[in-house]
C-alpha positions as CSV (number, residue, x, y, z in Angstrom):
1,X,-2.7,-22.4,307.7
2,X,-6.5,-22.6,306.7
3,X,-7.4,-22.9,303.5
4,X,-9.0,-20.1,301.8
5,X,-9.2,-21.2,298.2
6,X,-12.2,-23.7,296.9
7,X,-11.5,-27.1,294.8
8,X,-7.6,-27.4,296.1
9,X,-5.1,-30.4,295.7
10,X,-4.7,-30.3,299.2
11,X,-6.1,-29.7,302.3
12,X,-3.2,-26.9,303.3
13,X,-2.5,-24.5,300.8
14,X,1.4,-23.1,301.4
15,X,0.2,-20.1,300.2
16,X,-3.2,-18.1,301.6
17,X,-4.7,-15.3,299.2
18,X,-3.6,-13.1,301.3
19,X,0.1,-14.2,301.4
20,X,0.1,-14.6,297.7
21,X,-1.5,-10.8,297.0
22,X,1.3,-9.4,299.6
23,X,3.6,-11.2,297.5
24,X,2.6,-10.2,293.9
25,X,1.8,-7.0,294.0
26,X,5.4,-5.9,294.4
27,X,6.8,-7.3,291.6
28,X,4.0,-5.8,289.4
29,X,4.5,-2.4,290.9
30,X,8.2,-2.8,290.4
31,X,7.9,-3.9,287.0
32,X,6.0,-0.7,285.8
33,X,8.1,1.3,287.8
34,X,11.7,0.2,286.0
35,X,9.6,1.2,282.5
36,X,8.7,4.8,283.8
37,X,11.6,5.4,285.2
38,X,13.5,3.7,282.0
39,X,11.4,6.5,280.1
40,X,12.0,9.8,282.3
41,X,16.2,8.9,282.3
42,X,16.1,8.4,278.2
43,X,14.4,12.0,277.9
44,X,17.0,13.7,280.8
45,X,19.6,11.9,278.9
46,X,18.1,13.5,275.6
47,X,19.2,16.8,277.1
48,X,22.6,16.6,277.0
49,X,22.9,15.8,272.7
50,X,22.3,13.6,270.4
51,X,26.3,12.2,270.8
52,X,25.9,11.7,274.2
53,X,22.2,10.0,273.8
54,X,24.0,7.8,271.2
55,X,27.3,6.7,273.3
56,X,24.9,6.0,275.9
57,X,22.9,3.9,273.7
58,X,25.5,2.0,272.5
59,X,26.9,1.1,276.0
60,X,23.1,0.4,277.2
61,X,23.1,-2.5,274.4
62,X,26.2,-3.9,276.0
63,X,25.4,-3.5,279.5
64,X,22.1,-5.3,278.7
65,X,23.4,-8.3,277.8
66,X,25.6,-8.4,281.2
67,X,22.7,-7.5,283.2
68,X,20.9,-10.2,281.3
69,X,23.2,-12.8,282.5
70,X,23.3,-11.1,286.0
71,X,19.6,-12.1,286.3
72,X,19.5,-15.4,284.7
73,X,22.3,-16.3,287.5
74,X,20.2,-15.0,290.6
75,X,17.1,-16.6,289.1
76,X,19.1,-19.7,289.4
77,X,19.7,-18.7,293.0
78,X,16.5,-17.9,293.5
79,X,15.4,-21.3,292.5
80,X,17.5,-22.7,295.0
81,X,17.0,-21.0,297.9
82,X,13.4,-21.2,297.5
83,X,13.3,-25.1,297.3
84,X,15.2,-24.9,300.6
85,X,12.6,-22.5,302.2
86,X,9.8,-25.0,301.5
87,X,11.9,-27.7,302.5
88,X,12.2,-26.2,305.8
89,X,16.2,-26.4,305.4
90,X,16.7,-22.7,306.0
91,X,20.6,-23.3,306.9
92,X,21.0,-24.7,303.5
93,X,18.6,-21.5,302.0
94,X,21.1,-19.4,303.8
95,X,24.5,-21.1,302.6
96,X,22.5,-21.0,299.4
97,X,21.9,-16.8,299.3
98,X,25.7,-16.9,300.0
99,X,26.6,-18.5,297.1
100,X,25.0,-16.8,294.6
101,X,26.2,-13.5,296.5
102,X,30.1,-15.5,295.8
103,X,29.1,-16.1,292.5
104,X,27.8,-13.1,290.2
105,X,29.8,-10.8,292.7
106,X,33.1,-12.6,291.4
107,X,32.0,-13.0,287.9
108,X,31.1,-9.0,287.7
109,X,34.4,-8.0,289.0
110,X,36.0,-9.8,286.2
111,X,33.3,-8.3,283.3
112,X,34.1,-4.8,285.3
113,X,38.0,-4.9,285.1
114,X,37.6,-6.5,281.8
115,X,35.9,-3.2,280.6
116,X,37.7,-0.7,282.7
117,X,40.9,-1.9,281.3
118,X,40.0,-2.6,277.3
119,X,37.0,-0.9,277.4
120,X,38.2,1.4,274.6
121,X,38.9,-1.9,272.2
122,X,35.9,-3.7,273.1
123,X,33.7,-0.6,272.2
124,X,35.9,-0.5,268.9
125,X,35.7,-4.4,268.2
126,X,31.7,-4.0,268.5
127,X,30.6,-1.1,266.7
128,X,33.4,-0.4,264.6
129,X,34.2,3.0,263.6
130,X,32.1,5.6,264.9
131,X,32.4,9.5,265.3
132,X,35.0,10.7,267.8
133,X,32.6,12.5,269.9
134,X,30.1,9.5,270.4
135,X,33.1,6.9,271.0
136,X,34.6,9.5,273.6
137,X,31.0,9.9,275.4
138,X,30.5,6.1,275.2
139,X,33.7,5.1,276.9
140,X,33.2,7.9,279.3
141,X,29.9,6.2,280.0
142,X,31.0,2.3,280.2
143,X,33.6,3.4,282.6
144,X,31.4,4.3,285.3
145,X,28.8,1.4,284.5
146,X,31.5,-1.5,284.9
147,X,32.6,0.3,287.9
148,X,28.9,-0.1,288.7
149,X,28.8,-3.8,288.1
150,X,30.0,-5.4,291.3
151,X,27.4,-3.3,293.5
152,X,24.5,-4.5,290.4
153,X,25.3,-8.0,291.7
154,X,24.9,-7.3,295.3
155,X,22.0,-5.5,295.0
156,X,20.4,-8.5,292.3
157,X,21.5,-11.3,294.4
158,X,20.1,-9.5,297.6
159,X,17.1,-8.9,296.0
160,X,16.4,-12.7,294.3
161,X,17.3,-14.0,298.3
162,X,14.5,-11.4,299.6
163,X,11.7,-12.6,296.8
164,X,12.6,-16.6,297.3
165,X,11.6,-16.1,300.9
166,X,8.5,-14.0,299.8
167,X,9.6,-11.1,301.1
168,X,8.8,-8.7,297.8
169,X,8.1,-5.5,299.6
170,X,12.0,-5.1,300.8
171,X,13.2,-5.4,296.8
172,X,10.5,-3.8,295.2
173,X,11.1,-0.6,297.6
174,X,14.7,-0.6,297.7
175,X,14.6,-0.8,294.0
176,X,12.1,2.4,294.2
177,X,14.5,4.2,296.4
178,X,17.9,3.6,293.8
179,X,15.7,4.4,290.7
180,X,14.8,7.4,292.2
181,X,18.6,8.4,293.4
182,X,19.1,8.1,289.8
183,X,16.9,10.4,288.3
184,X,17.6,12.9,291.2
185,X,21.4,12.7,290.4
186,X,20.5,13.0,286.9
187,X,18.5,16.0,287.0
188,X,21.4,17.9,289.6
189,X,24.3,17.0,287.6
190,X,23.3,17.4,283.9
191,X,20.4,20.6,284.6
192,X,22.1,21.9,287.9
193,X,26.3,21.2,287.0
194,X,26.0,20.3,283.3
195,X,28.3,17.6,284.0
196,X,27.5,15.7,280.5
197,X,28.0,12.0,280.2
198,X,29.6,12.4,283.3
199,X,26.2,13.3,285.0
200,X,24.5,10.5,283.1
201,X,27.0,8.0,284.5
202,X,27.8,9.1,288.1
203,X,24.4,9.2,289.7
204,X,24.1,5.5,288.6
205,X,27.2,4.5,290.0
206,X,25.8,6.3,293.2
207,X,22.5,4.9,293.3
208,X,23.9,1.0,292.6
209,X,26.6,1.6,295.3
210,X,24.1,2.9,297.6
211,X,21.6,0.4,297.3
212,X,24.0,-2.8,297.5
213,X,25.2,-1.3,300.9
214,X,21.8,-1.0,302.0
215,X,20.9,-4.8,300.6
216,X,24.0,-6.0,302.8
217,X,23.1,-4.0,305.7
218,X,18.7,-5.6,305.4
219,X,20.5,-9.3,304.8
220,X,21.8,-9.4,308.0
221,X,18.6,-7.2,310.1
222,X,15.5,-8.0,307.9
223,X,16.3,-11.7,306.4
224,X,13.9,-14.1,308.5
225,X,14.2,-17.7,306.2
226,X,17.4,-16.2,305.0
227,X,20.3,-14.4,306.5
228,X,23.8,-13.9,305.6
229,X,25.7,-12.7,308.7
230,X,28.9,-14.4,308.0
231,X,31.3,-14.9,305.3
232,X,31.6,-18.1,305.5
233,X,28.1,-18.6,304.2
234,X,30.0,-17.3,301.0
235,X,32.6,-19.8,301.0
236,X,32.4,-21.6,297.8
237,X,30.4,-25.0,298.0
238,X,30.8,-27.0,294.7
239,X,27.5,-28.9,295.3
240,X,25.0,-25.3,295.3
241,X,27.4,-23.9,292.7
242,X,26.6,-26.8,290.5
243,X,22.5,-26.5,291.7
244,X,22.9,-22.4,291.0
245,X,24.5,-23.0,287.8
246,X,22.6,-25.4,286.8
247,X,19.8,-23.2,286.1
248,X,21.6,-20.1,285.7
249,X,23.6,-21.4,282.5
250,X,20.8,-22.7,280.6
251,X,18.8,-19.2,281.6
252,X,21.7,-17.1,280.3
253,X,22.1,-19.0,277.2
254,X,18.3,-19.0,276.6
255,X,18.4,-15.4,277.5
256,X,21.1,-13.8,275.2
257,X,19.9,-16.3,272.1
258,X,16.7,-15.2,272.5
259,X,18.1,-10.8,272.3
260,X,20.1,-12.5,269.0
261,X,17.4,-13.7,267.3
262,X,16.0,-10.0,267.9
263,X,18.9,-8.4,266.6
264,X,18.6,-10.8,263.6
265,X,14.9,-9.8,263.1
266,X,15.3,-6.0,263.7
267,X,18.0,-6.6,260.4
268,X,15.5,-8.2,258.8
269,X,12.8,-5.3,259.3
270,X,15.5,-2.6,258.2
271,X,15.4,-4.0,254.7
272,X,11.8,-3.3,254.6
273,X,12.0,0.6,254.3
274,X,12.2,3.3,256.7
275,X,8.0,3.0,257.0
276,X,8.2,-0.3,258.2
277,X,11.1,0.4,260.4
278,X,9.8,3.2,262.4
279,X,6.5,1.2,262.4
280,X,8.2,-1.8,264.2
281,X,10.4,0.0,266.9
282,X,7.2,2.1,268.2
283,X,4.8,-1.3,267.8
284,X,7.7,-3.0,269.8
285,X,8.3,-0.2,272.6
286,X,4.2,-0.4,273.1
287,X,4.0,-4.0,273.0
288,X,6.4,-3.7,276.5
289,X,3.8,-3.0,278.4
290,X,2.1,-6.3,277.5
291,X,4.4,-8.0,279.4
292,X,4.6,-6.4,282.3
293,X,2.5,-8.4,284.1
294,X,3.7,-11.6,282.9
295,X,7.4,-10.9,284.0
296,X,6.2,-10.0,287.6
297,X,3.9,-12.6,287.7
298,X,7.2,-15.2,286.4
299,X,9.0,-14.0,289.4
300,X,6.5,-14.5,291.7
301,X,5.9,-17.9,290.3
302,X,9.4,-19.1,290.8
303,X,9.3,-18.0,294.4
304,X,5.7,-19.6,294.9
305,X,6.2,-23.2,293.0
306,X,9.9,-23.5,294.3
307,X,8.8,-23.1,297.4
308,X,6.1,-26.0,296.8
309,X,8.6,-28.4,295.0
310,X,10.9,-28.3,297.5
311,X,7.9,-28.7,300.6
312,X,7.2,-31.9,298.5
313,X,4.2,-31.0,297.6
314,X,4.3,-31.3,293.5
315,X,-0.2,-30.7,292.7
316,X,0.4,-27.4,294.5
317,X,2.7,-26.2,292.7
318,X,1.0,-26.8,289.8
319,X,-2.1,-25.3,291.4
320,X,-0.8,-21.9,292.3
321,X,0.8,-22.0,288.4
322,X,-2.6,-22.3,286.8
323,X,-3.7,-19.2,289.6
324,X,-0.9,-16.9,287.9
325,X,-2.0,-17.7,284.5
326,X,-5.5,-16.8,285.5
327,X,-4.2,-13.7,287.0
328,X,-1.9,-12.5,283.8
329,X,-5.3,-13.3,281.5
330,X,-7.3,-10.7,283.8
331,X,-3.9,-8.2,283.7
332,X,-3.6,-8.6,279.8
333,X,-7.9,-8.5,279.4
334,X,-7.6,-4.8,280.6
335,X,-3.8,-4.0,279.1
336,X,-4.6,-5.4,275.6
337,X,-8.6,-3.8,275.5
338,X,-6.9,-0.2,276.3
339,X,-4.0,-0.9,273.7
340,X,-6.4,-2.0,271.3
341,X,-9.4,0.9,271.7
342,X,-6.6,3.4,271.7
343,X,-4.3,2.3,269.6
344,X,-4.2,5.7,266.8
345,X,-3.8,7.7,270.5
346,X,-1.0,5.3,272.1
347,X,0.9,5.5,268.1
348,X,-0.2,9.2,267.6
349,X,1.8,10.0,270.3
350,X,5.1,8.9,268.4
351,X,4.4,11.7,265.6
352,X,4.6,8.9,262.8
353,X,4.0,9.3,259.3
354,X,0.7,8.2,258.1
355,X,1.9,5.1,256.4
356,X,4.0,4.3,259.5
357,X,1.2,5.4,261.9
358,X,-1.0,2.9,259.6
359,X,1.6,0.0,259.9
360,X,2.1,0.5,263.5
361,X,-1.4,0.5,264.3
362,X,-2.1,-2.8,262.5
363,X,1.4,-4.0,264.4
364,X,-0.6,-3.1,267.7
365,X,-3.6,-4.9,266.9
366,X,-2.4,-7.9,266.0
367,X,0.4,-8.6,268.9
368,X,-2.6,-7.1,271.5
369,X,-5.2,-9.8,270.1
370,X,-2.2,-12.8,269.5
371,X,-1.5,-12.0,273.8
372,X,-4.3,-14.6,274.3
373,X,-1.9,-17.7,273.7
374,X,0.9,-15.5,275.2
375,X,0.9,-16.7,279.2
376,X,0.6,-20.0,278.2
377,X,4.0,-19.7,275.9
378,X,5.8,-17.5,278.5
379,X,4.6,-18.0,282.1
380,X,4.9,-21.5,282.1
381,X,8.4,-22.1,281.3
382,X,9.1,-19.9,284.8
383,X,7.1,-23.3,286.3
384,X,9.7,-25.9,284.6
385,X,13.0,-23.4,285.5
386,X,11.3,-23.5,289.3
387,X,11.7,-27.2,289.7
388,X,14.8,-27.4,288.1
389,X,13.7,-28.1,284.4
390,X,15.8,-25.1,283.2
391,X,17.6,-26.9,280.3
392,X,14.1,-28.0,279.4
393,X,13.0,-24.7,278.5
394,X,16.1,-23.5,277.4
395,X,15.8,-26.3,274.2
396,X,12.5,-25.5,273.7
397,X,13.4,-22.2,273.3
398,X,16.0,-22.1,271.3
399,X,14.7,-24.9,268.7
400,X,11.3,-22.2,268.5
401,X,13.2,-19.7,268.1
402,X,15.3,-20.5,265.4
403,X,13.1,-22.4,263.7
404,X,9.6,-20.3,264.1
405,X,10.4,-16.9,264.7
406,X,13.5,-16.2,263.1
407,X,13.4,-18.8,260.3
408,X,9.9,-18.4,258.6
409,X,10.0,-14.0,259.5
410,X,13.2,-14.5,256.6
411,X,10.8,-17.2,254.7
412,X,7.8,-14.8,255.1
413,X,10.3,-11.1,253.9
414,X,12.7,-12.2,252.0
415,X,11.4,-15.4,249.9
416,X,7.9,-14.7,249.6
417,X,8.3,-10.9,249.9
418,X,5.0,-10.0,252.6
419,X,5.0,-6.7,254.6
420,X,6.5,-6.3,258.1
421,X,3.4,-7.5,259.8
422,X,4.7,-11.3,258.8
423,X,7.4,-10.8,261.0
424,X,5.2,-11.1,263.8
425,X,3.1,-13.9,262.8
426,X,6.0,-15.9,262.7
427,X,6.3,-15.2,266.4
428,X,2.9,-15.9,266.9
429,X,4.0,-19.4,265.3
430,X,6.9,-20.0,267.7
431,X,4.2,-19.4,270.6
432,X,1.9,-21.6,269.4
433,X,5.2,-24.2,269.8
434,X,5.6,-23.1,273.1
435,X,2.2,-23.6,274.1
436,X,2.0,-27.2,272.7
437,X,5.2,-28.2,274.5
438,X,4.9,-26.3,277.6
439,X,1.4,-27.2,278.2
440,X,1.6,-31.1,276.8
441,X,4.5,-31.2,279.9
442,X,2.4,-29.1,282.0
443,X,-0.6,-31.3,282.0
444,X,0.8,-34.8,281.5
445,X,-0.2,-36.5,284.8
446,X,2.9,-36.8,287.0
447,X,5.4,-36.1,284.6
448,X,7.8,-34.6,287.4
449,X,6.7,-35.8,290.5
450,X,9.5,-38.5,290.5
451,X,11.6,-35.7,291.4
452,X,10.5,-35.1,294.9
């Protein structure tokens, strides 16, 4: 392959700029996608009542925490089988994809009978007592999302097998084509049969079925490093299980400590007034978009460096990691300049009270301004998870966490008694961690080339 980039570590690059645009641009289209599309199903699901948009919101906040887990497994796949791409091993990248097929396939049948036979109790256990109506729309609901789950995993694990080979076109697509399915069934059922819940649920039971079969059906006709075309490519194998897992467990615990310590701080915020509530949730649903391009970027940078680690070839890895920070600084220069210039638009929109208008705009400014140490933080800790430094990240993490942004936002409210703005500059605290850590390892000459 020639070289097309100036000043490189070595004199062939693994990845051309062409290769890595065809690869990236993908996940960033996918990314913005899953948020519009998240947006148009919240306001079809609006339709139906304000019961049904709260047993659906209820369910959602479980089902997020499973999906979480989901992900932080195939990412652990992912991982894998990219290491065996650059390797050249593709057997082993193949026997890899079936594993983590085995794996979260097995372990979302068990969540899905778990909650299709005590679904009822769990949703009582959770949120306690809750009006008859809701409860009956929720379970409705959760009944045909854990039916859902097993398909969720074939489709995930399908999709993380497709982007460790490079192959992000395939996913991102495929993930179009069910997101749409969704929406269609949606509007049918609930404007065309007024099913209810019932027409919230089915068409995403449809569209998850549909697209797993269709996942299956490209691993065996589209795969080129990797292709499963027998089952006993998913015959357990205790050594990958262990590499998967490896990764995937200290991902899932990062993951759901990381939604606890936002639970803990969205308490915190609700004892600030209703002001400073409604302030914070439409401060938080802009800041999203902030991140967009640092998610698809994290993906693409496990697919890219793993692929580098496990060619041997350690300096480019870390040379296509400083290329995807570059990259997220020129997304968030544009993302962050139109959030800030339009910030009373973007909040207007939300139909806030002044003083919450006020509040969410000064909310806005801030986060938009702090994104500058943000990458650094956030996108590098994808690096350490891509040579197998997961449980690296995941105690840095947690330690911040804890310490940083949960710790000094109840320092900040509820000892020294400051506005809900605090809450965030103890977050941008527990980056400013990150960043020393992550960057200190990140730097330090060689620190993991004893791995190769």
């Amino acid at each position: 392959m020639t070289n097309h980039f100036n000043n490189t570590p070595d004199s062939e690059l693994l990845f051309s700029k062409h290769h890595l645009f065809h690869l990236l641009w993908p996940l960033v289209v996918e990314q913005l996608l899953s948020v519009l599309v998240g947006m148009v199903d919240v306001l079809m699901v609006a339709y139906v009542g304000e019961a049904t948009v709260s047993g659906v919101s209820l369910v959602d906040s479980v089902n997020m925490l499973v999906i979480q887990v989901l992900f932080a497994l195939t990412a652990g796949g992912t991982v894998v089988c990219a290491q065996f791409i650059g390797a050249g091993n593709y057997k082993a990248a193949g026997k890899s994809g079936g594993q983590m097929l085995f794996i979260t396939t097995s372990l979302m049948l068990c969540i899905a009978a778990a909650f299709l036979l005590k679904g009822t109790s769990l949703l009582s256990v959770i949120f306690g007592q809750v009006e008859s109506r809701v409860m009956e729309d929720a379970v409705k609901y959760l009944l045909f999302t854990a039916a859902s789950f097993p398909f969720l995993a074939i489709y995930y694990s399908a999709a993380a097998i497709f982007r460790a080979s490079g192959n992000t076109k395939l996913a991102m697509l495929v993930s179009l084509g069910m997101n749409l399915l969704n929406i269609i069934g949606n509007a049918i059922c609930i404007f065309g049969f007024h099913m209810g819940v019932t027409g919230v649920a089915l068409p995403t039971l449809l569209a998850r079925m549909a697209a797993a079969l269709f996942m299956v059906y490209s691993l065996q006709r589209f795969g080129k490093e990797i292709r499963i075309y027998a089952f006993s490519q998913l015959k357990p194998d205790r050594e990958i299980i262990r590499k998967i897992l490896s990764i995937g467990i200290p991902n899932s615990v990062e993951s759901g400590l990381f939604n606890f310590g936002k639970i803990l701080l969205q308490s915190l915020v609700s004892t600030l007034g209703t002001a400073s509530i409604a302030a914070y949730a439409v401060a938080s649903n802009l800041a999203t978009y902030l991140y967009l391009p640092g998610n698809a970027l994290g993906a693409g940078m496990i697919t890219v460096v793993g692929q580098c680690y496990g060619a041997k070839k350690p300096e480019q890895a870390k040379y296509y990691a400083k290329i995807l920070l570059y990259l997220n600084y020129a997304f968030l220069a544009i993302i962050c300049s139109v959030l800030i210039i339009g910030r009373s638009f973007w909040v207007g929109c939300y139909n806030l009270s002044p003083l919450s208008a006020g509040l969410a705009e000064d909310l806005i400014l801030a986060h938009s301004a702090a994104m500058i140490i943000w990458p650094v933080a956030f996108l590098l800790p994808y690096y350490f998870r891509a040579i197998g430094k997961a449980a690296f990240t995941m105690k840095v993490a947690v330690f911040a966490m804890a310490v940083f942004r949960v710790g000094l936002a109840y320092l900040f409210i509820d000892l020294w008694h400051k506005n809900v703005l605090w809450v965030w500059y103890a977050m941008f605290v527990d980056w400013v961690f990150r960043i020393i850590v992550f960057g200190y390892h990140f730097m330090k000459e060689n620190t993991f080339s004893d791995n190769q």
